[in-house]
ChimeraX commands (.cxc) that place a marker at each C-alpha (Angstrom):
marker #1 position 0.00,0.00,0.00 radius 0.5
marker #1 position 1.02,3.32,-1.16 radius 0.5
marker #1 position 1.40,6.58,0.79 radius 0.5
marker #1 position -1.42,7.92,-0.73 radius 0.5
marker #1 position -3.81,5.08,-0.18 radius 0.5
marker #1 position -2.48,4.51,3.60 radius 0.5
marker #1 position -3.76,8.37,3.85 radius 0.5
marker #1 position -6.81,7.73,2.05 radius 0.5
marker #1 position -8.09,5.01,4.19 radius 0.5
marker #1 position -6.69,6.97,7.41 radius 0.5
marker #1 position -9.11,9.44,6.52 radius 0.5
marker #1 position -11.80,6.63,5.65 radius 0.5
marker #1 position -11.69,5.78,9.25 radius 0.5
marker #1 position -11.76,8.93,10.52 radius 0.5
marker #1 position -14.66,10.16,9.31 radius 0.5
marker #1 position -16.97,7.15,9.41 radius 0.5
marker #1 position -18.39,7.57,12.44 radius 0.5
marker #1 position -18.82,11.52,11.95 radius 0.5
marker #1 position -20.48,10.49,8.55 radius 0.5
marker #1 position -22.84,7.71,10.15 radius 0.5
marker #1 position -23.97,10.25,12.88 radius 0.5
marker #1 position -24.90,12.97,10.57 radius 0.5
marker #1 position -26.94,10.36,8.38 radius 0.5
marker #1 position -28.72,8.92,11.57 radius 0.5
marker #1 position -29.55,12.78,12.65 radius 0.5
marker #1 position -31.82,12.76,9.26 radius 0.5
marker #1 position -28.88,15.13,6.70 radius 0.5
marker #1 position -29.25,13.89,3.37 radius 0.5
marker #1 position -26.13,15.63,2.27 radius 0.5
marker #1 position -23.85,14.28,5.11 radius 0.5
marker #1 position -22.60,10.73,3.38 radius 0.5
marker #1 position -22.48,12.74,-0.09 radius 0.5
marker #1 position -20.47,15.27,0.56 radius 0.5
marker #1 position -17.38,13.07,1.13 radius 0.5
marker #1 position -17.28,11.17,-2.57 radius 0.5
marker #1 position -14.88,9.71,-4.88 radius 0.5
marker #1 position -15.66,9.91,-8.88 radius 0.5
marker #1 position -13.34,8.32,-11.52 radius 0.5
marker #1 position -13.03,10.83,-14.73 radius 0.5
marker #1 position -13.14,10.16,-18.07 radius 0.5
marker #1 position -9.13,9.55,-17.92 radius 0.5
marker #1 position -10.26,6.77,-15.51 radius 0.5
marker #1 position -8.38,8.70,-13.06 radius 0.5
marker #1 position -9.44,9.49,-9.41 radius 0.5
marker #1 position -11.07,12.43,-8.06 radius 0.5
marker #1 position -11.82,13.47,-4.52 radius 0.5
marker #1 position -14.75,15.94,-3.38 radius 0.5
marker #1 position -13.72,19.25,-1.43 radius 0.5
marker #1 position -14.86,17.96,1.69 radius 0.5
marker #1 position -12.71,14.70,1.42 radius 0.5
marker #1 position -9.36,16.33,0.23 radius 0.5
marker #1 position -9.59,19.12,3.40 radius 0.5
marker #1 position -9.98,15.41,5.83 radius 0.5
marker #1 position -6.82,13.96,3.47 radius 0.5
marker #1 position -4.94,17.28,4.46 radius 0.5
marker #1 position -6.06,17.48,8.05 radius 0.5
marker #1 position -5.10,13.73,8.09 radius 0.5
marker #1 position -1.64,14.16,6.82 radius 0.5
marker #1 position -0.75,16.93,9.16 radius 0.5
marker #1 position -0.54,14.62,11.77 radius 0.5
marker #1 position 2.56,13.04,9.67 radius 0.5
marker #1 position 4.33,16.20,9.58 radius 0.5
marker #1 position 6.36,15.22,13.05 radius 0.5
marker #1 position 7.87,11.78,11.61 radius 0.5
marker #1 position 8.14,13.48,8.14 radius 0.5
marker #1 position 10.49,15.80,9.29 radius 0.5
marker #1 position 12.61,13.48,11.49 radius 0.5
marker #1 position 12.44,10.60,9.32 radius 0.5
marker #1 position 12.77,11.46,5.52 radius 0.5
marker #1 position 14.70,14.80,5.93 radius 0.5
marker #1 position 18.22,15.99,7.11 radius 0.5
marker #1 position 17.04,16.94,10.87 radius 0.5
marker #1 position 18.02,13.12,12.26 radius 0.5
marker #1 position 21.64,13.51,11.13 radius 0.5
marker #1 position 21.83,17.23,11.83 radius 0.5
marker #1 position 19.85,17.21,15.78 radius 0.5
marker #1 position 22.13,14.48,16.62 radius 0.5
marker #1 position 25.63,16.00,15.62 radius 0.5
marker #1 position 24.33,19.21,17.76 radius 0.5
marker #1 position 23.70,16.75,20.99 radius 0.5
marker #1 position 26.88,15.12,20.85 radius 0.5
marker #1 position 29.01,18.44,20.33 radius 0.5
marker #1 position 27.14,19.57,23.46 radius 0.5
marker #1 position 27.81,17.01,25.33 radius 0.5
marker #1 position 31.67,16.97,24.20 radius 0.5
marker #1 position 31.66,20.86,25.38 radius 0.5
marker #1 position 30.47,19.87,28.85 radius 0.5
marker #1 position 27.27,22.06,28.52 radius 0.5
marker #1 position 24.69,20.31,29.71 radius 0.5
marker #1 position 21.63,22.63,29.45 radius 0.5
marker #1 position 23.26,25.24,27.10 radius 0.5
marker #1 position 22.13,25.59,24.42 radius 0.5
marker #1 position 18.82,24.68,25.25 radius 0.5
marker #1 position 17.13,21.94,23.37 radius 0.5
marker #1 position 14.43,24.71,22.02 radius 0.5
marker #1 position 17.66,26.63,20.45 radius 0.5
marker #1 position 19.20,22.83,19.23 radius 0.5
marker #1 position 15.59,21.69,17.87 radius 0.5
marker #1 position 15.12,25.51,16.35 radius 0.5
marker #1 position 18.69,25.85,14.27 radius 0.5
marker #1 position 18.23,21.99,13.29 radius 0.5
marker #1 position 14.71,23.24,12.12 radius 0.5
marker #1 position 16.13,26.11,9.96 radius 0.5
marker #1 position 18.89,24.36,8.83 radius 0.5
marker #1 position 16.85,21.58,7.83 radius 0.5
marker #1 position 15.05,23.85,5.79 radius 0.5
marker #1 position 17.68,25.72,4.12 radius 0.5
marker #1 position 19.61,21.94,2.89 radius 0.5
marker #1 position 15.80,20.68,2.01 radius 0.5
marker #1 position 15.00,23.69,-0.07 radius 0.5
marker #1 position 15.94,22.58,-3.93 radius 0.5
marker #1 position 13.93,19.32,-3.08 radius 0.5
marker #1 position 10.58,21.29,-1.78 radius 0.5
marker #1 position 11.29,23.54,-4.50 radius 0.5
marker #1 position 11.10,20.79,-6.96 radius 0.5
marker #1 position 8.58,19.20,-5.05 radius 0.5
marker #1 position 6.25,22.98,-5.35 radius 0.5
marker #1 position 6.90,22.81,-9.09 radius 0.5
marker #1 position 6.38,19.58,-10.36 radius 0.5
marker #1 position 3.27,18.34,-7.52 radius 0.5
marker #1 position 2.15,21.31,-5.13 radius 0.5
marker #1 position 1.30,23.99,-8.34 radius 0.5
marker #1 position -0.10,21.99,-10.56 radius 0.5
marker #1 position -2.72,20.10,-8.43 radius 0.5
marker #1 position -3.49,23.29,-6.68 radius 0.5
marker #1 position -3.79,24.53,-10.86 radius 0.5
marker #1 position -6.20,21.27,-11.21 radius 0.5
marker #1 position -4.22,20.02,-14.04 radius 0.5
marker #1 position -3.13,16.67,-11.76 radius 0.5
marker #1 position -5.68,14.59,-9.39 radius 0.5
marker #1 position -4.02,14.59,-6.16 radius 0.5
marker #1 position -2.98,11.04,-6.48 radius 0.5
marker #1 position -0.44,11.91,-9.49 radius 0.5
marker #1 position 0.74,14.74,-7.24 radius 0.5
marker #1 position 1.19,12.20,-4.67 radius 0.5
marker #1 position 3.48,10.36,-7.03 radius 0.5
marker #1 position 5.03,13.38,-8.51 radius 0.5
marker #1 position 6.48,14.90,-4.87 radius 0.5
marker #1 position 7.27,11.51,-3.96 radius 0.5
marker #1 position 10.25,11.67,-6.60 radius 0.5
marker #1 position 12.68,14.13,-5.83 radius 0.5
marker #1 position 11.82,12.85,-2.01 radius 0.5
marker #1 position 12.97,9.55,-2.63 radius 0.5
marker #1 position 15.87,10.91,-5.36 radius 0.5
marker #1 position 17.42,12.65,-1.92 radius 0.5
marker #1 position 17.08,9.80,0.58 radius 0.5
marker #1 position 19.14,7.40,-1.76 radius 0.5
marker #1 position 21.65,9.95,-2.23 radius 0.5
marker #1 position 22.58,9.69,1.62 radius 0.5
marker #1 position 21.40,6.14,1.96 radius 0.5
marker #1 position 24.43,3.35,2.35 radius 0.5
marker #1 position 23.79,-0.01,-0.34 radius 0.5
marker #1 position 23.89,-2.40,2.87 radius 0.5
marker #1 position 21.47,-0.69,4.84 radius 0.5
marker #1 position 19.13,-1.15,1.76 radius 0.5
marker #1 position 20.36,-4.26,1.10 radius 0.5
marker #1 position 19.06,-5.26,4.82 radius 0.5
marker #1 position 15.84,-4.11,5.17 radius 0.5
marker #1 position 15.12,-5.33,1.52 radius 0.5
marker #1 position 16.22,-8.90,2.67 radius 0.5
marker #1 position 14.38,-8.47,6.11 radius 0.5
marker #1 position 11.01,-7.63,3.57 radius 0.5
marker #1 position 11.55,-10.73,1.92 radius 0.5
marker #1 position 10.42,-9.07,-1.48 radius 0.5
marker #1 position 12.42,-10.19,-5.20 radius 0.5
marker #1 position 10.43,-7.95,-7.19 radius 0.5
marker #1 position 12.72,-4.99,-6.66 radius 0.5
marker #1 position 15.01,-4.31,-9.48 radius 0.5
marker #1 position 16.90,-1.20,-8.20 radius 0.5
marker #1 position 17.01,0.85,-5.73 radius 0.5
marker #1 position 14.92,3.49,-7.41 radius 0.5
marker #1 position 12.22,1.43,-7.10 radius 0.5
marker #1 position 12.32,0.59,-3.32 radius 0.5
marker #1 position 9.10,1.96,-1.95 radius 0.5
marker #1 position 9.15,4.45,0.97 radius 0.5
marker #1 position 8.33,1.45,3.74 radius 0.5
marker #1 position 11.67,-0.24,3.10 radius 0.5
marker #1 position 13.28,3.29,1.84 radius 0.5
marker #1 position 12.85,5.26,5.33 radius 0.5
marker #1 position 14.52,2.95,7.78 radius 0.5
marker #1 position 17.37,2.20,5.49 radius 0.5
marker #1 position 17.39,6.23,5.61 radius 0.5
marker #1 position 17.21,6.35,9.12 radius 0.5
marker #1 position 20.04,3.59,9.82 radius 0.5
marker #1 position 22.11,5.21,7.34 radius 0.5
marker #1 position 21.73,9.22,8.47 radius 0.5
marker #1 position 22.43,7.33,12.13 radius 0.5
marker #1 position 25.71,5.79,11.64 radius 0.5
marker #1 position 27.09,9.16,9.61 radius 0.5
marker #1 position 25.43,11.09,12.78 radius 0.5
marker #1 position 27.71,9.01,14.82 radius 0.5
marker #1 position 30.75,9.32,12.88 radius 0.5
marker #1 position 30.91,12.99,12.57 radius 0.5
marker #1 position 29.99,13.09,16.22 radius 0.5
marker #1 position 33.02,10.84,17.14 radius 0.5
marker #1 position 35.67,13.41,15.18 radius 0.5
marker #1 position 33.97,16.47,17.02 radius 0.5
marker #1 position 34.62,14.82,20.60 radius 0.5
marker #1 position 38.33,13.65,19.84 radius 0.5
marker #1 position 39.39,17.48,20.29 radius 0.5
marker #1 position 37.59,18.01,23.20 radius 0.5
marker #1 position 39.08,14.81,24.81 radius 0.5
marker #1 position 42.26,15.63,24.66 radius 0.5
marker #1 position 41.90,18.94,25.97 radius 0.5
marker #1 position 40.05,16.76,28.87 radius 0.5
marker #1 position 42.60,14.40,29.53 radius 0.5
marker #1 position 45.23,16.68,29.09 radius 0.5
marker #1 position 43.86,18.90,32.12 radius 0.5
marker #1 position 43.30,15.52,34.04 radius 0.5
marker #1 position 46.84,15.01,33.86 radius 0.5
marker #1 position 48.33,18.53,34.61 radius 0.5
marker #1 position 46.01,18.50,38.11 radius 0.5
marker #1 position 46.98,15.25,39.02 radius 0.5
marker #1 position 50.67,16.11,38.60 radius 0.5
marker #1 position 49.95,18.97,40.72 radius 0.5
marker #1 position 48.51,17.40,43.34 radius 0.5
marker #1 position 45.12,18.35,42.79 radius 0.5
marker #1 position 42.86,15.35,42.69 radius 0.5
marker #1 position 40.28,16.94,44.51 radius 0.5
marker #1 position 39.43,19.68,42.15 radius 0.5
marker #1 position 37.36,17.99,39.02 radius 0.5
marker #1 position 39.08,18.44,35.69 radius 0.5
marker #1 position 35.57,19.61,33.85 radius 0.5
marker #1 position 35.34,22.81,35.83 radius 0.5
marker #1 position 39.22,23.18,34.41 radius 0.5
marker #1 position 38.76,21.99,30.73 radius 0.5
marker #1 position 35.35,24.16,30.50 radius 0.5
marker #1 position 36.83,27.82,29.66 radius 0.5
marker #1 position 39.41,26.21,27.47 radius 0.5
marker #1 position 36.77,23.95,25.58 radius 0.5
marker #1 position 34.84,27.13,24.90 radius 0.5
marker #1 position 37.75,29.03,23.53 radius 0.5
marker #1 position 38.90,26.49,21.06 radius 0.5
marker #1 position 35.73,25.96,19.65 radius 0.5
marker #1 position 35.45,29.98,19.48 radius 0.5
marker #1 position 38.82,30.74,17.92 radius 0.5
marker #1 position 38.35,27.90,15.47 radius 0.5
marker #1 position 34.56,29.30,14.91 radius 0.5
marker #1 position 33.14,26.32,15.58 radius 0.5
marker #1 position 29.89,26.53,14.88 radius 0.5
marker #1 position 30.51,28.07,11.09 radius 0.5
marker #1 position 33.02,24.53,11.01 radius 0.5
marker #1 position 30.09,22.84,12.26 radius 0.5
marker #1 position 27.21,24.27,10.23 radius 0.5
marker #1 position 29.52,24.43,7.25 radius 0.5
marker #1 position 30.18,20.31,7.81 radius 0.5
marker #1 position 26.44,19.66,7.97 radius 0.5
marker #1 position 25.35,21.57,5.20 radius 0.5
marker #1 position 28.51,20.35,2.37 radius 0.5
marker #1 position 28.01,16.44,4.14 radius 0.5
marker #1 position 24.24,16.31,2.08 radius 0.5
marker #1 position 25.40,17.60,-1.12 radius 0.5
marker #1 position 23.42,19.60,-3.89 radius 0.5
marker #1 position 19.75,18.94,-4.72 radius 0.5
marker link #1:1,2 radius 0.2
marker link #1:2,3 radius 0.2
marker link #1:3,4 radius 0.2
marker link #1:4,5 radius 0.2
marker link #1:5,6 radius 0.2
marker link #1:6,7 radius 0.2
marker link #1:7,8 radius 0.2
marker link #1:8,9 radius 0.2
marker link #1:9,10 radius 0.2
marker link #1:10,11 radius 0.2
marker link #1:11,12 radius 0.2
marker link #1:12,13 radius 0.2
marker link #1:13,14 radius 0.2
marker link #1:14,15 radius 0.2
marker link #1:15,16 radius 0.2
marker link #1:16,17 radius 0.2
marker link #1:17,18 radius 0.2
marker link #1:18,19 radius 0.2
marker link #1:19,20 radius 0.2
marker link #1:20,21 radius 0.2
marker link #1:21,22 radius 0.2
marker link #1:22,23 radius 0.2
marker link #1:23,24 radius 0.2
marker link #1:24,25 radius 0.2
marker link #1:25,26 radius 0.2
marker link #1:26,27 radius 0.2
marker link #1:27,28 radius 0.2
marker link #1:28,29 radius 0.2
marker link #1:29,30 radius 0.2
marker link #1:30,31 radius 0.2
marker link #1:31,32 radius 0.2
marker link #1:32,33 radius 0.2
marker link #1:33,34 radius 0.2
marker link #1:34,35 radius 0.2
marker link #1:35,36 radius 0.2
marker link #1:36,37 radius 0.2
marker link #1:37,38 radius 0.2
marker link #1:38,39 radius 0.2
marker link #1:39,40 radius 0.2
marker link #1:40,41 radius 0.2
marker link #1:41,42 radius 0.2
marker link #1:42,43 radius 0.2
marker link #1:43,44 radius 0.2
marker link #1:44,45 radius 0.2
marker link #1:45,46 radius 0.2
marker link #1:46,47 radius 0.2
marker link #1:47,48 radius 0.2
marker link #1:48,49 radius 0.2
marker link #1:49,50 radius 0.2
marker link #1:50,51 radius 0.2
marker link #1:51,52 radius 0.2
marker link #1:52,53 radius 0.2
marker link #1:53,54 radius 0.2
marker link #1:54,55 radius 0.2
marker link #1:55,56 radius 0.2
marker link #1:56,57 radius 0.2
marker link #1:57,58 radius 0.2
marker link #1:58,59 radius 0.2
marker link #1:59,60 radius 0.2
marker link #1:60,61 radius 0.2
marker link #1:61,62 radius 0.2
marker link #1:62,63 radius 0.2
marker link #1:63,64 radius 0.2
marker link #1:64,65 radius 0.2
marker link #1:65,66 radius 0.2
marker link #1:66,67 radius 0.2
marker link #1:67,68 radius 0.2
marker link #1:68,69 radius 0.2
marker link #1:69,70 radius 0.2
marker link #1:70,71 radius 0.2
marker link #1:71,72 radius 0.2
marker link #1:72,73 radius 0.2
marker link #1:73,74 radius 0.2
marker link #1:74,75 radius 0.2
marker link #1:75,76 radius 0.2
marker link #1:76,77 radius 0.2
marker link #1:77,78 radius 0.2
marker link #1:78,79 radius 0.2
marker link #1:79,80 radius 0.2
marker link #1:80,81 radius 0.2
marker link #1:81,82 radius 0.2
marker link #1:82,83 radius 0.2
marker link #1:83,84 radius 0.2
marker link #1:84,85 radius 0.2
marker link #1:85,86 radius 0.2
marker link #1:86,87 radius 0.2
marker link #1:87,88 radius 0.2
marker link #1:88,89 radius 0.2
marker link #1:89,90 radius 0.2
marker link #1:90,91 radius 0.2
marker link #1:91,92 radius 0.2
marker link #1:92,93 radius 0.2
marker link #1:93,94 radius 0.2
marker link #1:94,95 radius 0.2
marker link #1:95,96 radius 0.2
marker link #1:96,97 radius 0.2
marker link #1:97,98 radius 0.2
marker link #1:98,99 radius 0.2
marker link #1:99,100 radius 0.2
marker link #1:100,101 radius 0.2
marker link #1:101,102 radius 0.2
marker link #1:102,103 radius 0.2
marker link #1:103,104 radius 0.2
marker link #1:104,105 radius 0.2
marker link #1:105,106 radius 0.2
marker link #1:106,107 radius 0.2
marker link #1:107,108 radius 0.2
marker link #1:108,109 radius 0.2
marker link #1:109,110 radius 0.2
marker link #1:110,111 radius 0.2
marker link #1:111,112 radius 0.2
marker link #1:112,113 radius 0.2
marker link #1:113,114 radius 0.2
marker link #1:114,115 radius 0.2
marker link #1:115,116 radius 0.2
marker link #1:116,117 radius 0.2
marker link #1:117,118 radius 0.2
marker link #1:118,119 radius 0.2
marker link #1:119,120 radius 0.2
marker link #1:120,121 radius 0.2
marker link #1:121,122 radius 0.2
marker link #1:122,123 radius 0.2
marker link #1:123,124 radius 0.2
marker link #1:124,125 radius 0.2
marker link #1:125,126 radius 0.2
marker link #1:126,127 radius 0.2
marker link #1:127,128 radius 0.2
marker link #1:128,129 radius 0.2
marker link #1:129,130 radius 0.2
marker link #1:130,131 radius 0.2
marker link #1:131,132 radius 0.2
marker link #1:132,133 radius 0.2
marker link #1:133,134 radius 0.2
marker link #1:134,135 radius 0.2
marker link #1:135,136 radius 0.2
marker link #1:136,137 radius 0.2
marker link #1:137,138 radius 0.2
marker link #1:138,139 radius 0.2
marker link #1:139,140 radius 0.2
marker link #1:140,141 radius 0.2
marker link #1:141,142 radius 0.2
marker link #1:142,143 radius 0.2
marker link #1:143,144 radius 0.2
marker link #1:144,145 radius 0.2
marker link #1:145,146 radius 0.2
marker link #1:146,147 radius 0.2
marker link #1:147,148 radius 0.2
marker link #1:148,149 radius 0.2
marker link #1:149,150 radius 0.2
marker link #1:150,151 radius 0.2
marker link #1:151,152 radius 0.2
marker link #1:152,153 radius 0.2
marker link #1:153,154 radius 0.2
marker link #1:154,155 radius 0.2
marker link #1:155,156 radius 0.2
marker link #1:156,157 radius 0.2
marker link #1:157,158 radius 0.2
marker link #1:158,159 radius 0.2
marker link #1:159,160 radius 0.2
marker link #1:160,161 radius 0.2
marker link #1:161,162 radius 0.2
marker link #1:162,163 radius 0.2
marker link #1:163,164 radius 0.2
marker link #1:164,165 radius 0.2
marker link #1:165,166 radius 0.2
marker link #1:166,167 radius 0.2
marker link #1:167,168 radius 0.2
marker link #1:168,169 radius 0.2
marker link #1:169,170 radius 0.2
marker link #1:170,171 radius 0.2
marker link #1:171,172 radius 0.2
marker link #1:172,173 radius 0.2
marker link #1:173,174 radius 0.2
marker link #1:174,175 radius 0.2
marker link #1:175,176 radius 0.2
marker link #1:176,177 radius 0.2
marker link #1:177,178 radius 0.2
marker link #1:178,179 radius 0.2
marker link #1:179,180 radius 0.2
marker link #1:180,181 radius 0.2
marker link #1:181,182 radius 0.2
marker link #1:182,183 radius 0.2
marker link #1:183,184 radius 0.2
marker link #1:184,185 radius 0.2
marker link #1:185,186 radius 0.2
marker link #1:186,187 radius 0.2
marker link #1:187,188 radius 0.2
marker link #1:188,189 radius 0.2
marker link #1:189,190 radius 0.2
marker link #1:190,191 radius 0.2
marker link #1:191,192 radius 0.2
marker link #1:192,193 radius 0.2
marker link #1:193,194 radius 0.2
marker link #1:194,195 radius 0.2
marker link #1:195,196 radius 0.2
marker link #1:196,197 radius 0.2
marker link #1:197,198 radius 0.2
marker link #1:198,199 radius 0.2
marker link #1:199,200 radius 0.2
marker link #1:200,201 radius 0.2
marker link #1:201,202 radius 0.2
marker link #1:202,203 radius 0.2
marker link #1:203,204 radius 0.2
marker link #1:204,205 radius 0.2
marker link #1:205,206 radius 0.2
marker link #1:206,207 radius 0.2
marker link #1:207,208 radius 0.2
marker link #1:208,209 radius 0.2
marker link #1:209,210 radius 0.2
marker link #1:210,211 radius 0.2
marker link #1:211,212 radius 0.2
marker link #1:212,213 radius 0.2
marker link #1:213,214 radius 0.2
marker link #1:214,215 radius 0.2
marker link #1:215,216 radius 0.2
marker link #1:216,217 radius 0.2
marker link #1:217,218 radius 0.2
marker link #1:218,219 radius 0.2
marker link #1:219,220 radius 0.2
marker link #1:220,221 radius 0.2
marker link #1:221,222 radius 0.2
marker link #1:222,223 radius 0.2
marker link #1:223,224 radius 0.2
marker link #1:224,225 radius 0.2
marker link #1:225,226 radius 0.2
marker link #1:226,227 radius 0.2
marker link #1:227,228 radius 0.2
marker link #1:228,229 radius 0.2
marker link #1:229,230 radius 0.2
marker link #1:230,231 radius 0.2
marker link #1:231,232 radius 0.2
marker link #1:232,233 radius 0.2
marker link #1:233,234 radius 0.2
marker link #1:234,235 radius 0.2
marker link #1:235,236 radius 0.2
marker link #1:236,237 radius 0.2
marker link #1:237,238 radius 0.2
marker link #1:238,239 radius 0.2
marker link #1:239,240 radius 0.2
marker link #1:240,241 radius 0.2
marker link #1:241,242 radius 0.2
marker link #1:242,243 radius 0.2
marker link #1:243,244 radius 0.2
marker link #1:244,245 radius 0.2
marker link #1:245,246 radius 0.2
marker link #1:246,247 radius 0.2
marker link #1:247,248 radius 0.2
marker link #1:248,249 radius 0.2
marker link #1:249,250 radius 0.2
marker link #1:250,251 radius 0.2
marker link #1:251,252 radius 0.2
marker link #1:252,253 radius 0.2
marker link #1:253,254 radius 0.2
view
C-alpha cells in the first residue's frame, strides 16, 4: 500500500463515524459530501470535503516526516553530541538545538521542496493533476534525496528483512523499506561525525586531568578546568561556522 492510499483510508476511518452520525440525525447531504468519482481519464477524483480530511489527516505526519525522511536526524544528533563533548549540559537549550536543526533543515531541504512545489504542489493546486499523481510526482525528488545519503547495505538489509524479489533497483524501493534504510544510514554518519567532534575536546580533557593530578590536585574535578578552554577552542576555530559548514557540504546539492 502506497502513501497515498495509507492516507486515504486513514481518513476513511476517521470520518466514518462523523459520517454515520450525521446520516442517523436525518442530513441527506452528510454521506455525499465526502465522494470519490473516476473521470473520463479513468483517473481518481476526490470531493472538497474529502481532500480538506486527506490534508487534516496528513498533518498529523508532519512530526515523523520531518525526522524521518529529511536531514534533521543527522543534523539534531551532531548538535547533541558536540554539546555534550563541550560539557554544557543545558546550554544551548534543546528549544535553540531543535530551532537551528529546524532552519537548517530547511535551508539543505530547499531545492527538493522547491522541486517538489513545481512539479506536484502547483499543478494540483492549478487542477491540471488529481491529487494522487501529485502524490506520485512529490514523492520523486523525495525519494531521489534519501538514496543519495542512503548506504547499499542498509538497503540491502531491510530489503532482505522484507523478503520481497520484485525490486530491481534501488529506485524502485518503496518508501516502507526506503525510510529505515534512511534512518540507519543518516544514524551511523550522525555518529561518525559526532566521534571526530569529541576527539578534540578529549584531549583537551585528559590533558587537564593530567596537569592536576601532577599537581597534586585530585580533589578539584578536571571539567570545571577543561570548561573555559573547551569554549575558547571551539570559538577561535569558529566552531559553529566549522560545524554548520560540515552539515550543510556532508548532504550535497539537490
Amino acid at each position: 500500500m502506497n502513501l497515498g492510499r495509507l492516507m486515504l483510508a486513514l481518513a476513511f476511518l476517521l470520518a466514518a463515524p462523523l459520517a454515520l452520525a450525521q446520516g442517523a440525525a436525518g442530513d441527506p447531504l452528510s454521506i455525499q459530501a465526502i465522494t470519490v468519482t473516476t473521470n473520463p481519464e479513468g483517473q481518481q477524483e476526490y470531493s472538497v470535503s474529502l481532500q480538506i480530511l486527506l490534508i487534516m489527516t496528513a498533518l498529523s505526519f508532519i512530526p515523523a516526516f520531518v525526522m524521518l525522511m529529511t536531514s534533521f536526524t543527522r543534523i539534531i544528533i551532531v548538535f547533541s553530541i558536540l554539546r555534550q563533548a563541550l560539557g554544557l549540559q543545558q546550554t544551548p537549550s534543546n528549544q535553540i538545538l531543535i530551532g537551528l536543526a529546524l532552519f537548517l533543515t530547511l535551508f539543505i531541504m530547499a531545492p527538493v521542496f522547491e522541486r517538489i512545489n513545481q512539479s506536484a504542489l502547483q499543478p494540483y493546486l492549478n487542477e491540471e493533476i488529481v491529487a494522487q499523481e501529485a502524490i506520485a510526482r512529490a514523492e520523486g525528488p523525495l525519494k531521489e534525496f534519501m538514496l543519495a545519503q542512503t548506504r547499499e547495505s542498509d538497503l540491502e538489509l531491510f530489503v532482505r528483512l522484507s523478503r520481497r524479489t520484485d525490486i530491481a533497483s534501488p529506485e524502485s524501493a518503496p518508501l516502507t523499506i526506503l525510510v529505515p534504510a534512511f534512518v540507519t544510514s543518516e544514524l551511523k554518519t550522525a555518529f561518525q561525525i559526532g566521534f571526530m567532534i569529541f576527539i578534540p575536546f578529549l584531549i583537551i580533557d585528559m590533558v587537564v586531568a593530567s596537569v592536576l593530578m601532577a599537581m597534586g590536585m585530585m580533589m578539584l574535578s578536571p571539567l570545571i578546568i577543561s570548561l573555559p578552554f573547551k569554549i575558547m577552542l571551539f570559538v577561535l576555530v569558529d566552531g559553529w561556522g566549522l560545524i554548520m559548514g560540515t552539515l550543510a557540504g556532508s548532504f550535497g546539492t539537490f
